[in-house]
ZATI-889744 format. One record per residue: residue in one letter; x, y, z of N, C-alpha, C, O in turn. Coordinates in steps of 0.2 Angstrom, whole numbers, padded with zeros to 4 digits, always signed. Each point is the difference from the previous one (the first is absolute). Layout:
// residues N
AXYZXYZXYZXYZ/...
***
This chain:
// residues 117
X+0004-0006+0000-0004+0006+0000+0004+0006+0000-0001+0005-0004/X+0006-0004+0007+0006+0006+0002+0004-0002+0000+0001-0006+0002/X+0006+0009-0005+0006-0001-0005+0005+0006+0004+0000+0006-0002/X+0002-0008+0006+0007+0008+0002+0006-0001-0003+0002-0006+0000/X+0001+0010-0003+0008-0001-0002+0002+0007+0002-0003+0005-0001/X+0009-0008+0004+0004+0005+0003+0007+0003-0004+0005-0004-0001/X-0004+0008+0000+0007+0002-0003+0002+0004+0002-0004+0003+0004/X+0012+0001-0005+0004+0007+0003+0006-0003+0004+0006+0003+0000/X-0007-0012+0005+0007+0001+0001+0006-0002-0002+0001-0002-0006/X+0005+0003+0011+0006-0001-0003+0006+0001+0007-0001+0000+0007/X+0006+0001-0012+0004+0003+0007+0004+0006+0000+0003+0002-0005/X-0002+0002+0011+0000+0006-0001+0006+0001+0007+0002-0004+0005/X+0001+0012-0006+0005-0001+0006-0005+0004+0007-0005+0001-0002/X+0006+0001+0007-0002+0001+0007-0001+0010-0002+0003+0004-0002/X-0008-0006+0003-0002+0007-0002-0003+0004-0006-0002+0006-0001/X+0002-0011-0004-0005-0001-0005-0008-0001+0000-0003-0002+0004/X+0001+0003-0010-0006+0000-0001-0004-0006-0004+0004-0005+0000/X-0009+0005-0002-0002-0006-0002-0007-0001+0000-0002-0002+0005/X-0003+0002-0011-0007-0001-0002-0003-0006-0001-0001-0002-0005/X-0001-0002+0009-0005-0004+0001-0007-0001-0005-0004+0005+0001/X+0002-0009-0006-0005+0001-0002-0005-0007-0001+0001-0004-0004/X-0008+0005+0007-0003-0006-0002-0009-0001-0004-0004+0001+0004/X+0004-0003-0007-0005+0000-0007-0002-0006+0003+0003-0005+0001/X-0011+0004+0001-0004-0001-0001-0007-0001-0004-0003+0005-0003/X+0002-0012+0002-0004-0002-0006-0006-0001+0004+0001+0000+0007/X-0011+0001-0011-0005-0001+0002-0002+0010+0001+0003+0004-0001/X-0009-0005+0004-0005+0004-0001-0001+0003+0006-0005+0004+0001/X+0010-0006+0008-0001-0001+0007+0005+0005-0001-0002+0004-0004/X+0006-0002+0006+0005+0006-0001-0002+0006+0003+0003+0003+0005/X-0007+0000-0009-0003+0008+0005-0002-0002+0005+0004+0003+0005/X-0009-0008-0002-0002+0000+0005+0004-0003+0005-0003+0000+0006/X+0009-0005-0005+0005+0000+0003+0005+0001+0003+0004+0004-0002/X-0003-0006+0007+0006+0003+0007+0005-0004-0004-0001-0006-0001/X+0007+0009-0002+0008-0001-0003+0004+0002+0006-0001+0005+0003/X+0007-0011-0003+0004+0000+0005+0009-0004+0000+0000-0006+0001/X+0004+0009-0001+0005-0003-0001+0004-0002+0005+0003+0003+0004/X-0002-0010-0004+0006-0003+0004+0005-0001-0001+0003+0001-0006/X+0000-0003+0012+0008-0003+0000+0001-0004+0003-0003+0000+0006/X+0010-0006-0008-0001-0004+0003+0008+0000-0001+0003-0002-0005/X+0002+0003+0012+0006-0002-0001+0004-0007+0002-0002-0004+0004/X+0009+0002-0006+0002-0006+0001-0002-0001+0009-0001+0005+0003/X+0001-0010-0002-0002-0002+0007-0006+0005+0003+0000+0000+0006/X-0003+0003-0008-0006+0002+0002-0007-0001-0002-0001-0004-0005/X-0003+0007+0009-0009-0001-0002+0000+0006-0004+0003+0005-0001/X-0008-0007-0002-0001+0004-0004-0005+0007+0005-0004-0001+0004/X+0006+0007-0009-0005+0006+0003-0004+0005-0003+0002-0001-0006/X-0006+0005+0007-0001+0005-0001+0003+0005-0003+0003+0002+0004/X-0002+0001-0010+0004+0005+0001-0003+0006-0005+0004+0004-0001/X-0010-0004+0000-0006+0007+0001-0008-0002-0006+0002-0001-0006/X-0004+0002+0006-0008-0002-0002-0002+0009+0000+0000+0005+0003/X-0004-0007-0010-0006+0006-0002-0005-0003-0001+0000-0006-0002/X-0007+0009+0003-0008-0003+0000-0001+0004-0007+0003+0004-0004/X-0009-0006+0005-0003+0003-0006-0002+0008-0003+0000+0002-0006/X-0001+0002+0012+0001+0006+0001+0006+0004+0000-0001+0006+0001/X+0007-0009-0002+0007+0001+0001+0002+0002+0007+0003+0006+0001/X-0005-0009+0004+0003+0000+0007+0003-0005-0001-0001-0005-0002/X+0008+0007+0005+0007-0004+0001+0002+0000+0009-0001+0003+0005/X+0005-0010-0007+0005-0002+0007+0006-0004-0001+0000-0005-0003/X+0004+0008+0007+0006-0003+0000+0003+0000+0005-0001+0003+0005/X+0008-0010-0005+0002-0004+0007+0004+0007+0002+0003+0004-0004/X-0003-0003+0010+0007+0004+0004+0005+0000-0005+0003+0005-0002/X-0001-0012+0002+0007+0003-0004+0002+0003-0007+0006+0002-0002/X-0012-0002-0002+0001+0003-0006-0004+0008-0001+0000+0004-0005/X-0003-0002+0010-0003+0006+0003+0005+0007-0003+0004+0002+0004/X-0004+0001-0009+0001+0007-0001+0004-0003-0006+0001+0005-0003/X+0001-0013+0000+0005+0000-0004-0003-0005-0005+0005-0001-0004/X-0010-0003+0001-0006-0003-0001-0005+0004-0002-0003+0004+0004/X+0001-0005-0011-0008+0003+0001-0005-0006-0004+0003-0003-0004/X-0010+0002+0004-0002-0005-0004-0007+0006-0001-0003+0004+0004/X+0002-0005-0013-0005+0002-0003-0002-0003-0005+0003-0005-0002/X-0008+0006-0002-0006-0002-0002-0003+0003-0008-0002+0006-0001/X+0002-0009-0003-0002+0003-0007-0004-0005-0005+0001-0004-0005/X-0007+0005+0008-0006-0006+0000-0003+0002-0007-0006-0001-0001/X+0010+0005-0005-0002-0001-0006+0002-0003-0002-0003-0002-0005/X+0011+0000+0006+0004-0005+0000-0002-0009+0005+0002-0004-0004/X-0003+0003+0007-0003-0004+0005+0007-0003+0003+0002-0006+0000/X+0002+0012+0003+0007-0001+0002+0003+0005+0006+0000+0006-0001/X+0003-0010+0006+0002+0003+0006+0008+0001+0000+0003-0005-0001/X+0000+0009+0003+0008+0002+0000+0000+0002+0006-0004+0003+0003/X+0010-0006+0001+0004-0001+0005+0009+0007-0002+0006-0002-0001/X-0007+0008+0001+0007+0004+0000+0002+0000+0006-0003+0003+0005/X+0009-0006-0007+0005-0002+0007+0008+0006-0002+0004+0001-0005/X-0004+0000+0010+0006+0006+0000+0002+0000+0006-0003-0002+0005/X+0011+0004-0004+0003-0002+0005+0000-0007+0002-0003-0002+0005/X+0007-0002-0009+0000-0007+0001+0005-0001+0005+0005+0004+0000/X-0007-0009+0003+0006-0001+0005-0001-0009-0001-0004-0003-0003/X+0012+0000+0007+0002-0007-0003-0010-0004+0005-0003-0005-0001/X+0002+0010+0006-0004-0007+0003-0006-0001-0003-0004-0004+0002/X+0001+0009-0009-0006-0001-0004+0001-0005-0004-0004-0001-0004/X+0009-0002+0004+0003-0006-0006-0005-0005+0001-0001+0000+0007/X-0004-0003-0010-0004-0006+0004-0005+0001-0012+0002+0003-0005/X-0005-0008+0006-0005-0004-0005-0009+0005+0003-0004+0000+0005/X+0004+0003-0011-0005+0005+0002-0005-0005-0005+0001-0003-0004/X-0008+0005+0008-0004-0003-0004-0009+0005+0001-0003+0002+0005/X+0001-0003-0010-0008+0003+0000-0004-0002+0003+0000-0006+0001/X-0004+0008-0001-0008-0004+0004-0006+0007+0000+0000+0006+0002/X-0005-0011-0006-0006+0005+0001-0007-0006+0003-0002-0006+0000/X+0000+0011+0003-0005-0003+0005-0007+0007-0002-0001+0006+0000/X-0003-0013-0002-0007+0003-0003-0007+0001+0005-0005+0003-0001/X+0009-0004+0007-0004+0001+0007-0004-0007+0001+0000-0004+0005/X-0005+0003-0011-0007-0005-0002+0002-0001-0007+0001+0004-0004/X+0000-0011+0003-0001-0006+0006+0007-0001+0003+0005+0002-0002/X-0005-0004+0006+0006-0001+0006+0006-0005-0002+0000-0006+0002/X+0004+0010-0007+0007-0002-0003+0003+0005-0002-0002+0006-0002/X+0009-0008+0002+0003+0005-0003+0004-0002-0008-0001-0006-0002/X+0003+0011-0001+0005-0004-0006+0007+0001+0002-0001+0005+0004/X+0007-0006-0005+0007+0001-0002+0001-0002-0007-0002-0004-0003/X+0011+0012+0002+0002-0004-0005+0005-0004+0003-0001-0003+0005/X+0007+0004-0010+0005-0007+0001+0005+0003+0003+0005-0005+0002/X-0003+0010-0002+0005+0004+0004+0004+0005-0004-0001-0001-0006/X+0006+0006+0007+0006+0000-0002+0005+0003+0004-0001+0005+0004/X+0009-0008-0005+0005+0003+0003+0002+0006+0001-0001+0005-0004/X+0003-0003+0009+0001+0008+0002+0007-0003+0003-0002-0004+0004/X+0010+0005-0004+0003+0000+0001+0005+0007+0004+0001+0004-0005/X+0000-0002+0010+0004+0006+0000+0007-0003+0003+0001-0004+0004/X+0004+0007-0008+0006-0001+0003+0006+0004-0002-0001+0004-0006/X+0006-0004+0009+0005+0004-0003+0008-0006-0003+0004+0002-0003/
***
């Protein structure tokens, strides 16, 4: 029913920038809470900021002033602008939207975000 594909990452040095972007397939998108994770080696996976359908945004602590996530539903695609990279945002980002009703969500399949010097 719903198709995310993620693209934008790569690797970049400490203090670099970096665009996120994820293309959603179907007709469920406007009315949709979008939200992008991360999930680093030896960790669970987290949070790391959601827009609703109104474009009300949130984001984890630690990517707070350096992170932004928006919304451009004529395209039916969410972007993650990440700036000020540091080595510990290195992790496997991945999409998720959630249609509220009926009670599932979708993912895509990830992409790497490498920071290093």
């Amino acid at each position: 029913q719903v198709q995310l594909v993620e693209s934008g990452g790569g690797s970049v040095q400490p203090g670099g920038s970096l665009r996120l972007s994820c293309a959603a397939s179907g007709s469920i998108f406007r009315t949709s809470t979008m939200g992008w994770y991360r999930r680093a080696p030896g960790k669970q996976r987290e949070l790391v900021a959601s827009i609703t359908s109104a474009s009300s945004t949130n984001y984890a602590d630690s990517v707070k002033g350096r992170f932004t996530i928006s919304r451009d539903d004529a395209k039916s695609t969410v972007y993650l602008q990440m700036s000020s990279l540091k080595p510990e945002d290195t992790a496997v980002y991945y999409c998720n939207l959630d249609p509220g009703r009926p009670r599932r969500t979708y993912w895509g399949s990830g992409t790497q975000v490498t920071v290093s010097s």
